[in-house]
C-alpha positions in Angstrom: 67.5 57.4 158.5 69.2 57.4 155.0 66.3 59.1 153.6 64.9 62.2 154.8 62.0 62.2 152.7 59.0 63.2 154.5 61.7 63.3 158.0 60.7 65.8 160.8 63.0 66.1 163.7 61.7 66.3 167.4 60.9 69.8 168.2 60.8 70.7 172.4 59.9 74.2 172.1 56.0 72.9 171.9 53.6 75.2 173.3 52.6 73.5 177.0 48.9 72.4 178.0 46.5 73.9 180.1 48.8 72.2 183.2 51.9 73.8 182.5 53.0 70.9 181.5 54.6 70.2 177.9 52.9 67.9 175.1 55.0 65.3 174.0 52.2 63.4 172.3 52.3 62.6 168.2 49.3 63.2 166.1 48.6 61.1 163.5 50.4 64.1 161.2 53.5 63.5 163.4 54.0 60.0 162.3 56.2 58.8 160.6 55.1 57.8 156.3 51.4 59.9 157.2 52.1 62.3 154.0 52.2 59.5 152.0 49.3 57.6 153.1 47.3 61.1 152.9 47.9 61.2 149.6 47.0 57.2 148.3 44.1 58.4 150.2 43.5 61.2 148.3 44.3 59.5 145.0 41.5 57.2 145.9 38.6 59.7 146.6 39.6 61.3 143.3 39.0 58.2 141.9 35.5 57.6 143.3 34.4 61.0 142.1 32.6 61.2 138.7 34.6 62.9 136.0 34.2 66.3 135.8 33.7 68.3 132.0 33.9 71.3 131.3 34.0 72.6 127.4 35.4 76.1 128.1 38.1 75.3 130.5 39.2 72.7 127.9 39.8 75.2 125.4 41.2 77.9 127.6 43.7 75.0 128.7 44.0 74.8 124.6 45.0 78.2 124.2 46.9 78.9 126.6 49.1 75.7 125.1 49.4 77.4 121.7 50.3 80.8 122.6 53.2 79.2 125.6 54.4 77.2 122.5 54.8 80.1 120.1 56.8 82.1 122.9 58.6 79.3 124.0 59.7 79.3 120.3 60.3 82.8 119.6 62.4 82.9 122.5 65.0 79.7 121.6 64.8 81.2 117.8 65.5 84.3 119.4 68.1 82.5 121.5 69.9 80.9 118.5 69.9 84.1 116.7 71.9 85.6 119.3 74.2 82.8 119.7 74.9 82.6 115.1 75.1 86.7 115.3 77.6 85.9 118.3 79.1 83.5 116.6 79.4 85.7 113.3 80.7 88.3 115.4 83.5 86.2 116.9 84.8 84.7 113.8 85.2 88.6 112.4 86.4 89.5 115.5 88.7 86.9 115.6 90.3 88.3 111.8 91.4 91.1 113.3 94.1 91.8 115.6 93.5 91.3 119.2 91.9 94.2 120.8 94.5 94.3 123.5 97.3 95.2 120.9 95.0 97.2 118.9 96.9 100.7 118.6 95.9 104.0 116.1 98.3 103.6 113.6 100.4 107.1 113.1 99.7 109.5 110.5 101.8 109.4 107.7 104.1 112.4 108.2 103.3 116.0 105.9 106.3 117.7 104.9 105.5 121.4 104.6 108.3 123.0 102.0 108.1 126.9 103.0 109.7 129.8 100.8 112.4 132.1 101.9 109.2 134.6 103.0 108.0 131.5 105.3 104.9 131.4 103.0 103.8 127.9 101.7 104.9 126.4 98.9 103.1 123.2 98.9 103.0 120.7 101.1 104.6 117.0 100.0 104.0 113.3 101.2 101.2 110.9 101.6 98.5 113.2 103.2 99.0 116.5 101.0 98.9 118.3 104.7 99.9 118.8 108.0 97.9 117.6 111.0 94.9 120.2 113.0 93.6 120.1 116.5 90.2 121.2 117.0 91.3 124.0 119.0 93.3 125.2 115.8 89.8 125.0 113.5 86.9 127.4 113.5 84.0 125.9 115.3 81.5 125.6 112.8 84.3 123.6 110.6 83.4 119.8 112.7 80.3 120.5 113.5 79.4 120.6 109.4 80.7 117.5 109.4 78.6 115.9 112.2 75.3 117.8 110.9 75.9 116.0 107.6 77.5 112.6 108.2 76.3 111.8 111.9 74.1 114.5 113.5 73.9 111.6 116.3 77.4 111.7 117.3 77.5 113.0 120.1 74.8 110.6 121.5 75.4 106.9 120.3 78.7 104.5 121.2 80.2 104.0 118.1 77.4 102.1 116.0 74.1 104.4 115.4 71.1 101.8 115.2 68.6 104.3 114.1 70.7 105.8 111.2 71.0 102.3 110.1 67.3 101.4 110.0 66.8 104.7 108.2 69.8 103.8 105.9 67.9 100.3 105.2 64.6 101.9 104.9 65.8 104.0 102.1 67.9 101.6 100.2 64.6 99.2 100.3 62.4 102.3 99.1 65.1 103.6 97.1 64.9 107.2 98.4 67.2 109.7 98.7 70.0 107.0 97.0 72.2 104.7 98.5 72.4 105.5 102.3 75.6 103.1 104.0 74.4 104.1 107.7 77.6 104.3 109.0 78.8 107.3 111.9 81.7 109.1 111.9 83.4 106.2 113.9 82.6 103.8 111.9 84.3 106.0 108.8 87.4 106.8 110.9 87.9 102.9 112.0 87.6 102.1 107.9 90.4 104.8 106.8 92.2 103.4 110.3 92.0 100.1 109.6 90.5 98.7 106.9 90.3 98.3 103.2 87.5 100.4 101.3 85.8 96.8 100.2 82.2 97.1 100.4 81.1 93.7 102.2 78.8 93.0 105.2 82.1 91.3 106.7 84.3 94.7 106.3 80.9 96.4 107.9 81.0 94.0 111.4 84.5 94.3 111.7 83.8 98.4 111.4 81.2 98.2 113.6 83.5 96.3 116.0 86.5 98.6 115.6 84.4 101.3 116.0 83.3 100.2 119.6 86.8 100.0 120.5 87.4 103.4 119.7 84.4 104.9 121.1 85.7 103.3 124.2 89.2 104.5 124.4 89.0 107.8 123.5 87.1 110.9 123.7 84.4 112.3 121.0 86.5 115.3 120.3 89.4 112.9 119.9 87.7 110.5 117.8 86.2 113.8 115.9 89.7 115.3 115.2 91.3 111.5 114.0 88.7 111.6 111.4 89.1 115.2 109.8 92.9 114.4 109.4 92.6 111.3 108.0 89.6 111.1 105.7 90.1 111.4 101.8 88.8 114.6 100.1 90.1 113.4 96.9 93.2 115.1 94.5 95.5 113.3 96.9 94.8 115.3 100.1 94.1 113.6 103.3 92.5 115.6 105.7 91.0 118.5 106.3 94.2 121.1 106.4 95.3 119.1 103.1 91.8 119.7 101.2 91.3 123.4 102.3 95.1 123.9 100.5 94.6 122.2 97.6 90.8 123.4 97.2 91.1 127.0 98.5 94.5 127.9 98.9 94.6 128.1 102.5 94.7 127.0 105.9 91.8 125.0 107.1 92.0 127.4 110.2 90.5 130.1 108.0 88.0 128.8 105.8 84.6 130.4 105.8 81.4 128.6 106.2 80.2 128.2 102.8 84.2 126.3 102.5 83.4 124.4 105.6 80.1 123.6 104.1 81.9 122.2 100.9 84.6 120.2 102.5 81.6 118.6 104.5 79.8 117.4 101.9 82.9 116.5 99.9 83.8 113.2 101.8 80.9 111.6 100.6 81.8 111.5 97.0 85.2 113.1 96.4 85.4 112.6 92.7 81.8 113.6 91.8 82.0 117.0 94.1 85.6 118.1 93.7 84.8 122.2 94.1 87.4 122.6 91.0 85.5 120.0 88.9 82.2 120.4 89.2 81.2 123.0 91.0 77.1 122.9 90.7 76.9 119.1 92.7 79.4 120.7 95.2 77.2 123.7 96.1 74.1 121.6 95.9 75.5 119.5 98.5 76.8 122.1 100.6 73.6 123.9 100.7 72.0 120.7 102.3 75.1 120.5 104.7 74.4 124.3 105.5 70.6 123.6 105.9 71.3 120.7 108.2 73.8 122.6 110.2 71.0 125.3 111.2 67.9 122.9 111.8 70.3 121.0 114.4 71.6 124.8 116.0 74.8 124.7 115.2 74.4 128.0 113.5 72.3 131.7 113.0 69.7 132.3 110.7 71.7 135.0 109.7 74.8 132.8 109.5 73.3 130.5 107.0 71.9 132.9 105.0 75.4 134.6 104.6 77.0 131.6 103.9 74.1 130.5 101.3 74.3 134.4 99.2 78.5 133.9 99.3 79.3 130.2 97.7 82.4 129.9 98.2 84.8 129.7 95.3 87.4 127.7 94.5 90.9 128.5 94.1 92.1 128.3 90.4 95.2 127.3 89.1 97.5 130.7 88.9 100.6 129.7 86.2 101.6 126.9 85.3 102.8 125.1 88.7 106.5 125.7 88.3 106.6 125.6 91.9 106.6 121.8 92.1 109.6 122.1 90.2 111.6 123.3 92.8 109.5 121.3 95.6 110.4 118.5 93.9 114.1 119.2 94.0 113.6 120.0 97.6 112.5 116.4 98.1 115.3 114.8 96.1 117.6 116.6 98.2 116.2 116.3 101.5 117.5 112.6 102.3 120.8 114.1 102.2 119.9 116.2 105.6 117.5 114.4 107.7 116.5 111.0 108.6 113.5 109.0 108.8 110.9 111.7 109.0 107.8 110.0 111.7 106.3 113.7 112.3 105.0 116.7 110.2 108.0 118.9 109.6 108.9 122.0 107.6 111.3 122.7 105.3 112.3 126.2 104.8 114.5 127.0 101.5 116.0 129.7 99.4 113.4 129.6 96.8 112.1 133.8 96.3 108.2 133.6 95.8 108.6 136.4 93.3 111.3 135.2 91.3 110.1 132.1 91.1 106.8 133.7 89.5 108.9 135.7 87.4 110.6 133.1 86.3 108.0 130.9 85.2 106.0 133.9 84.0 108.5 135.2 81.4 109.8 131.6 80.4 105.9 130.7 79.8 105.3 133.8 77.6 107.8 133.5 75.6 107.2 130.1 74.5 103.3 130.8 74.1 104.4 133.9 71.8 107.3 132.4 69.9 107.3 128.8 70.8 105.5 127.8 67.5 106.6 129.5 65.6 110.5 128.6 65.9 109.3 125.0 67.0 110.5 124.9 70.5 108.3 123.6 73.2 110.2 123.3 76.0 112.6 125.1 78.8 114.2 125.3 81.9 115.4 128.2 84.2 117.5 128.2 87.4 118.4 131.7 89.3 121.0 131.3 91.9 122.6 134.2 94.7 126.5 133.7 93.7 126.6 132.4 97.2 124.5 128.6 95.3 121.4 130.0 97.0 118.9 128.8 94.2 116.4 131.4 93.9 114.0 130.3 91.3 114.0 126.9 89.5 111.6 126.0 86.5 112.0 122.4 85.3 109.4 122.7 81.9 106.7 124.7 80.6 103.7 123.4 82.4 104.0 120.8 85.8 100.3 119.5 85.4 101.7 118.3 81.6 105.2 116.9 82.7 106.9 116.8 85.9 110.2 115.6 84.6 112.4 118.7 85.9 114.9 119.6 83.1 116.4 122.4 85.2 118.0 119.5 87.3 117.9 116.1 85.5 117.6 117.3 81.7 121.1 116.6 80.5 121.6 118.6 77.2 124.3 120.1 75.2 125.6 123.7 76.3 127.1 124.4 73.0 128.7 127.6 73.1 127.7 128.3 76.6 130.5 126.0 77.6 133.3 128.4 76.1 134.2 130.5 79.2 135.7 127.1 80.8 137.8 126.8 78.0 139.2 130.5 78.0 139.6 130.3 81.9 142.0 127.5 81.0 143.6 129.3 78.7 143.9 132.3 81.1 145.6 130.6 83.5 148.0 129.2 81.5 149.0 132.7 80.4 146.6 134.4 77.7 145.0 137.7 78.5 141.9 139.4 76.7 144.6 141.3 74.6 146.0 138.0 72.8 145.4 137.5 69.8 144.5 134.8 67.7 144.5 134.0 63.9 140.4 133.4 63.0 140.9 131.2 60.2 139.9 127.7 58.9 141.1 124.7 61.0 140.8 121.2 60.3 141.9 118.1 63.1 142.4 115.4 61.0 139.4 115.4 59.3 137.2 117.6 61.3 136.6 121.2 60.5 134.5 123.2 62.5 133.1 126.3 61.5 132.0 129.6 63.1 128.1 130.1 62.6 128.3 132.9 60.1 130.7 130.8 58.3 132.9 133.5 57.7 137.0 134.3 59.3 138.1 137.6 60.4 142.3 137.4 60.9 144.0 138.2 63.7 141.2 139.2 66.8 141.4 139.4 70.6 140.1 137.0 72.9 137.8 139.4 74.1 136.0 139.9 71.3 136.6 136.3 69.8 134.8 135.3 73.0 132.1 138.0 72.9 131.3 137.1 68.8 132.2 133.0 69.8 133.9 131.9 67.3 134.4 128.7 67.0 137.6 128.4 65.5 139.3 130.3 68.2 137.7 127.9 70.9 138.6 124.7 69.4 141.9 126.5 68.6 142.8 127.2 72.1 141.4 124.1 73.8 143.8 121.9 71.6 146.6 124.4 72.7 145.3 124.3 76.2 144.5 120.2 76.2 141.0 119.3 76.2 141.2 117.5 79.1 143.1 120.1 81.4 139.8 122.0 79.8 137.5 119.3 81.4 139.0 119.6 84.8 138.6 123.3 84.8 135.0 122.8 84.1 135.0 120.1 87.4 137.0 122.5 89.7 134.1 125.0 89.1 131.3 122.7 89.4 129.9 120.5 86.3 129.8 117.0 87.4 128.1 115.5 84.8 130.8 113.3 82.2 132.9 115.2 80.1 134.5 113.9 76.7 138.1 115.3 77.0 138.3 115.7 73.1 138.5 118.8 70.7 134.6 119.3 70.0 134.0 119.6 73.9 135.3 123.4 73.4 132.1 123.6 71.5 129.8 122.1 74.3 129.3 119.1 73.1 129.1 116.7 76.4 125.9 117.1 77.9 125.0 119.5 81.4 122.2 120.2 83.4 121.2 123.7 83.4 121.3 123.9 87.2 124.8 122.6 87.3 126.1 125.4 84.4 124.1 128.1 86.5 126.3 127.0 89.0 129.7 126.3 87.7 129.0 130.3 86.7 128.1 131.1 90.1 132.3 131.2 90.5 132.6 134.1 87.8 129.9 136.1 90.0 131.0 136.0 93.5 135.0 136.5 92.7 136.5 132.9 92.2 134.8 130.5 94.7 133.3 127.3 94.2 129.8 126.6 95.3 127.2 123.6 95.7 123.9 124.4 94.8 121.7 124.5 98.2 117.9 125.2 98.2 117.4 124.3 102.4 118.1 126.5 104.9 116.6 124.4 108.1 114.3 122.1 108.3 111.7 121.8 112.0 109.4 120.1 113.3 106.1 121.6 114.2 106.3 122.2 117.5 109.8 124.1 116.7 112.5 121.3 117.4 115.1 122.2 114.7 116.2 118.5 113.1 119.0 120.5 110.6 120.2 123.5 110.2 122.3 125.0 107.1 125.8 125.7 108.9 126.8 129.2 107.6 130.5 127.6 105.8 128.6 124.5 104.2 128.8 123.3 100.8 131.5 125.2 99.6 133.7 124.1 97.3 137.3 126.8 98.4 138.6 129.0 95.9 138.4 127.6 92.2 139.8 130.8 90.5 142.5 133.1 91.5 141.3 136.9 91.5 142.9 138.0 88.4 141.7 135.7 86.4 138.0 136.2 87.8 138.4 140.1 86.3 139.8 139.2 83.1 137.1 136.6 82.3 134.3 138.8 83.7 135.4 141.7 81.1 135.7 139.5 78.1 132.2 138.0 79.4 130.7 141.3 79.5 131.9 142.2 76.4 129.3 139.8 75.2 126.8 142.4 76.1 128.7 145.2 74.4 129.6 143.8 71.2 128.5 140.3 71.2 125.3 137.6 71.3 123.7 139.2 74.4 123.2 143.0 73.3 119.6 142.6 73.4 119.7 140.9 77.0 121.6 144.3 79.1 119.8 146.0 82.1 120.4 149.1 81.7 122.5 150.5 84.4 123.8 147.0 85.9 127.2 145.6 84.8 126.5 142.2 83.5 128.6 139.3 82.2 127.6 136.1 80.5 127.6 133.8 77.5 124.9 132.5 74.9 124.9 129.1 73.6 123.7 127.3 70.5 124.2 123.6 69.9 124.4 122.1 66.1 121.7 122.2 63.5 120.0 124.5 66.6 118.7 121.6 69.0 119.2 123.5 72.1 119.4 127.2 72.6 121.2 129.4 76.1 122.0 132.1 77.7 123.9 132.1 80.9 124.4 135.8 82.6 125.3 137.1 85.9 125.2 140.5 88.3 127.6 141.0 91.0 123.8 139.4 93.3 122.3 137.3 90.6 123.1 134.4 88.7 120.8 133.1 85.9 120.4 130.4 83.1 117.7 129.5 80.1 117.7 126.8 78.4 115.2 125.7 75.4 114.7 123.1 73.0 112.0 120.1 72.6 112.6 116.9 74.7 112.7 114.1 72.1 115.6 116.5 70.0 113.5 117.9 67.2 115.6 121.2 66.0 114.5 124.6 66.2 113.9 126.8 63.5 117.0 128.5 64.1 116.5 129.6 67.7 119.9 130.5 69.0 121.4 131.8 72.4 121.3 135.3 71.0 117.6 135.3 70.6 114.6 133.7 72.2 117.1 132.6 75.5 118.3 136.1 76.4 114.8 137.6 75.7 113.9 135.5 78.8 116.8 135.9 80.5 116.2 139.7 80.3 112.9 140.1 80.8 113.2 138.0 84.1 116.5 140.2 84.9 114.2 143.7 84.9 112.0 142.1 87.5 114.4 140.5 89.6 116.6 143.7 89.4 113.9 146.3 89.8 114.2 148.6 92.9 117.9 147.3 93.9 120.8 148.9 93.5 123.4 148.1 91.1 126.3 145.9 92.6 129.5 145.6 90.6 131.3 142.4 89.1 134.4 140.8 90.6 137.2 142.7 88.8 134.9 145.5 87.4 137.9 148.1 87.9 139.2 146.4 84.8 136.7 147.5 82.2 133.7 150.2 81.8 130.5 149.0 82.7 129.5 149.5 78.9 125.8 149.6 77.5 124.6 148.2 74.3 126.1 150.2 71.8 122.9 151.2 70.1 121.7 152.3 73.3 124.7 154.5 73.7 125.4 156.0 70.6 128.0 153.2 69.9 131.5 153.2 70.5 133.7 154.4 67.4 135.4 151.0 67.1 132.5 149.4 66.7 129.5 149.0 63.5 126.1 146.8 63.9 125.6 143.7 61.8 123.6 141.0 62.3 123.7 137.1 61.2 120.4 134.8 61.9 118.8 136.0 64.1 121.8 136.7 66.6 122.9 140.6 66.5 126.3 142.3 67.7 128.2 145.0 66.9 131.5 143.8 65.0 134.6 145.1 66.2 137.0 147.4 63.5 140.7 147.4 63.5 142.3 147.9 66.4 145.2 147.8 67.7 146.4 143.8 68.2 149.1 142.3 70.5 150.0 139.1 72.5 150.7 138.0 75.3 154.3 138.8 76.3 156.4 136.7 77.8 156.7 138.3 81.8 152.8 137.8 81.2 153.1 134.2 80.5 156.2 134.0 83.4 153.8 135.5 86.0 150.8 132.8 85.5 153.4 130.1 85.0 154.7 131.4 88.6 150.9 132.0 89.6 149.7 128.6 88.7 152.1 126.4 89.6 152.2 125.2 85.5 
């Protein structure tokens, strides 16, 4: 039959009769359409039967109605909540990218710049620090982070349900402030991936992103992501970044009561910066210390150690010169690597104690006298004679003004430029001994003057140099050519433009004072050009070496012959005999150099070298207000000496290129004075004027054998 309704099929396993025989017999059940007719059958007895009433059972039926009704509808509300949160979730979801591309994006890279010690100097680029393992940190340095951000860490998958009922419970109460709920995972996927927006749909796609990266990696690996990439404020990202810029030191050696800090920094970095307000940043490390030992994770005695020792803050020491040099270590730095996708260091020339020295005495000096002769502002560059820069101070005070005037300030060197203008003449066949009429001179129209503003006849080179007198500079430029002056001044190293014209023998195109340091750099090491270099190698951190200084780079050949070298190194270091520096000799060291003073005394110098140290000052005030009358001969060398006795102290003396040709003289009041010589002084620049003597010039084999020498 089509229909099998009700359809039994023949069964001939039925249980045989009393006979042995088996019963093929229907009964009435057997046949065919009896269900049905069974139950029209009972249908109609039910029917017949009185109604039945019962008052209780009705209501029970009653009840049991309502309460099936209010499930049934807590369960599809239930239902469609799951389906909109769903739905919520998937549209979020869908905003970001898709999971199965989803990748940790890379740290940005830490550039560590290290001193010629191998100690830190600060550490430059986006994060303010080099990347820590957890192996690397003390152990009680994470764990105050999970006992105050997510003592639950450990336990839940990404997303902590309890922390965020607690968190609502105490926003709705308004206890204990505003509570965000969120774990550590949820933090590190918002610094990962996220903007800091404060919405509920930033908070599901956290809470999403945080699931993914409870699943693909490990709780200590999830744990050391966050401390190097969470914000402690002051620009340092992560933890190594905040325990340098807060404490001075690796994160690998803070104590406790610094852990503590750090800890409870993240949650506020502006309102409990350690250096800014100390009281909220030791309240909240004491709670991060209290919740540290209530959840094990340190002694009794450990906590009450770390609670009697606060830890302290490091204070500035100086005035951040430092960054002066770092910075010139990152403007240079293009020049030797490549894109940089990994923490590197950068080892230079710079000495940690000449660089403090150098800022020290350049800082004093100005806080002494700076008022009071109305100049707010230097620079100072040391360099070996080799252009190893040693120390480099670009202004008074980095917090105030980073703008480096040691190597973009482009002032006037005024006098300080003469020595490329008597090398000139020099090789073109003067000597010390020539000698010059010191008189009025006037170049069609123009007619400079010497600063005392008084002429003294026939007089040396050396000592014309030594006094610098103008009117013997301009004279011998003109004789010279100021523009066979201007190359000489390239050759040794000043790239900045030069005006080829008479007033450039009186400094008047502008120089940075790293690039006069090291166009004197020549004088010191016997006649050979350098380029100033600050890095020595640069490697990444597990020790691959990307560049390394080559021991013949950046040289620039030999700029001066040997003869010359001597003869301008003892009419240089007459300057300390007789001349402008006096105040600025070492006693003991044989020292050369040249002081500077531009017109109407905008900007004050002092250039001097050793046969091991080369060394510049400048000062002045960066929008061109003059001095009151500081000149090269005062303020300038009082720095450049007092940074000379430090820098000098405990070495032994080394001699100048071509010292045979002179006595290593000492100021002349220091030594009794030499006969030929009587001290005067003229605004505040003192030197001992030089008495008749006998003059001569240069004779002509002289002038044959640097004609021969030079090729002129």
């Amino acid at each position: 039959m089509a229909n099998g309704r009700g359809r039994r099929e023949p069964v001939f396993d039925a249980p045989a009769t009393e006979a042995g025989e088996l019963d093929f017999y229907l009964s009435p059940e057997d046949r065919a359409g009896r269900s049905m007719a069974r139950r029209r059958a009972s249908r109609q007895n039910d029917e017949d039967k009185p109604p039945r009433r019962s008052r209780s059972k009705t209501s029970k039926r009653k009840g049991r109605s309502f309460l099936g009704k209010l499930i049934y509808a807590g369960v599809v509300l239930g239902l469609w909540g799951i389906i909109a949160v769903g739905g919520v979730v998937a549209y979020y979801a869908s905003q970001l990218p898709p999971i199965d591309q989803l990748t940790v994006p890379k740290r940005p890279p830490n550039i560590a710049i290290m001193a010629n010690d191998g100690s830190l100097i600060t550490n430059r680029g986006e994060t303010g620090g080099r990347t820590v393992t957890l192996k690397e940190l003390p152990p009680y340095l994470p764990k105050a982070f999970v006992a105050i951000e997510d003592r639950r860490f450990y336990d839940h998958l990404g997303v902590d349900p309890m922390g965020i009922a607690r968190a609502a419970y105490r926003n709705l109460t308004r206890s204990g402030g505003l509570q965000g709920g969120s774990t550590l995972t949820q933090q590190l996927a918002k610094n990962l991936f996220l903007t800091q927006e404060r919405t509920a749909s930033r908070k599901i796609q956290e809470a999403i992103l945080a699931l993914w990266l409870e699943r693909n990696y490990s709780k200590d690996q999830i744990l050391e992501l966050y401390l190097n990439r969470v914000y402690f404020g002051a620009g340092a990202y992560g933890v190594e970044a905040a325990a340098q810029r807060y404490y001075g030191k690796s994160a690998r050696h803070v104590s406790l009561s610094e852990a503590a800090v750090l800890a409870g920094l993240v949650q506020s970095p502006s309102r409990l910066a350690p250096n800014r307000n100390p009281k909220a940043a030791q309240a909240r490390a004491e709670l991060v210390i209290a919740a540290m030992n209530e959840l094990g994770f340190i002694t009794p005695d450990m906590r009450k150690t770390a609670l009697g020792q606060p830890a302290e803050p490091m204070r500035p020491n100086g005035a951040g010169s430092a960054n002066y040099a770092a910075d010139y270590v990152m403007d240079v730095l293009d020049d030797f690597v490549g894109t940089i996708d990994t923490d590197i260091a950068v080892f230079t020339t710079i000495d940690p104690m000449m660089q403090s020295a150098a800022e020290r005495v350049l800082v004093e000096e100005l806080n002494a006298k700076g008022q009071k002769f109305n100049v707010s502002q230097g620079a100072f560059v040391a360099l070996q004679p080799d252009g190893a820069v040693r120390a480099l101070v670009g202004g008074r005070n980095y917090e105030a003004s980073q703008f480096n005037r040691a190597t973009s300030a482009r002032r006037q060197p005024g006098s300080s430029f003469k020595p490329f203008v008597y090398l000139t003449a020099i090789e073109r066949g003067y000597t010390p001994d020539t000698v010059l009429e010191d008189a009025p001179v006037n170049y069609k129209g123009w007619a400079p003057q010497n600063y005392d503003r008084k002429y003294r006849g026939p007089i040396a080179l050396r000592d014309a140099l030594a006094l610098s007198l103008n009117t013997i500079a301009v004279k011998l430029n003109m004789e010279v050519g100021p523009k066979a002056v201007a190359q000489t001044a390239q050759r040794l190293g000043i790239t900045s433009p030069l005006q080829p014209n008479g007033s450039l023998a009186l400094g008047t195109s502008e120089v940075t004072p790293l690039e006069l340091v090291s166009a004197y750099a020549a004088f010191a090491n016997g006649g050979i050009g350098v380029t100033p270099y600050v890095i020595t190698e640069v490697k990444t951190l597990d020790g691959k070496i990307v560049y390394k200084r080559p021991a013949s780079a950046g040289g620039l050949g030999r700029v001066i012959d040997p003869a010359a070298v001597a003869m301008m190194n003892e009419m240089m270091h007459n300057t300390f005999v007789i001349g402008t520096a006096q105040k600025a000799q070492v006693p003991g060291w044989p020292m050369a150099g040249k002081t500077g003073t531009t017109d109407d005394y905008k900007d004050a110098w002092f250039v001097g070298f050793t046969g091991n140290l080369v060394a510049g000052v400048w000062l002045g005030n960066d929008d061109g207000e003059l001095t009151k009358r500081v000149t090269g001969g005062n303020l300038p060398t009082e720095v450049w000496h007092n940074f000379m006795k430090i820098a000098l102290k405990d070495k032994q003396p080394v001699a100048l290129p071509g010292g045979e040709r002179f006595r290593n003289d000492v100021p002349v009041a220091d030594a009794g004075g030499d006969p030929r010589y009587a001290t005067v002084g003229n605004g505040g620049d003192a030197w001992a004027q030089p008495q008749p003597r006998p003059q001569r010039r240069a004779s002509t084999r002289e002038k044959n054998f640097f004609e021969k020498l030079f090729g002129l």
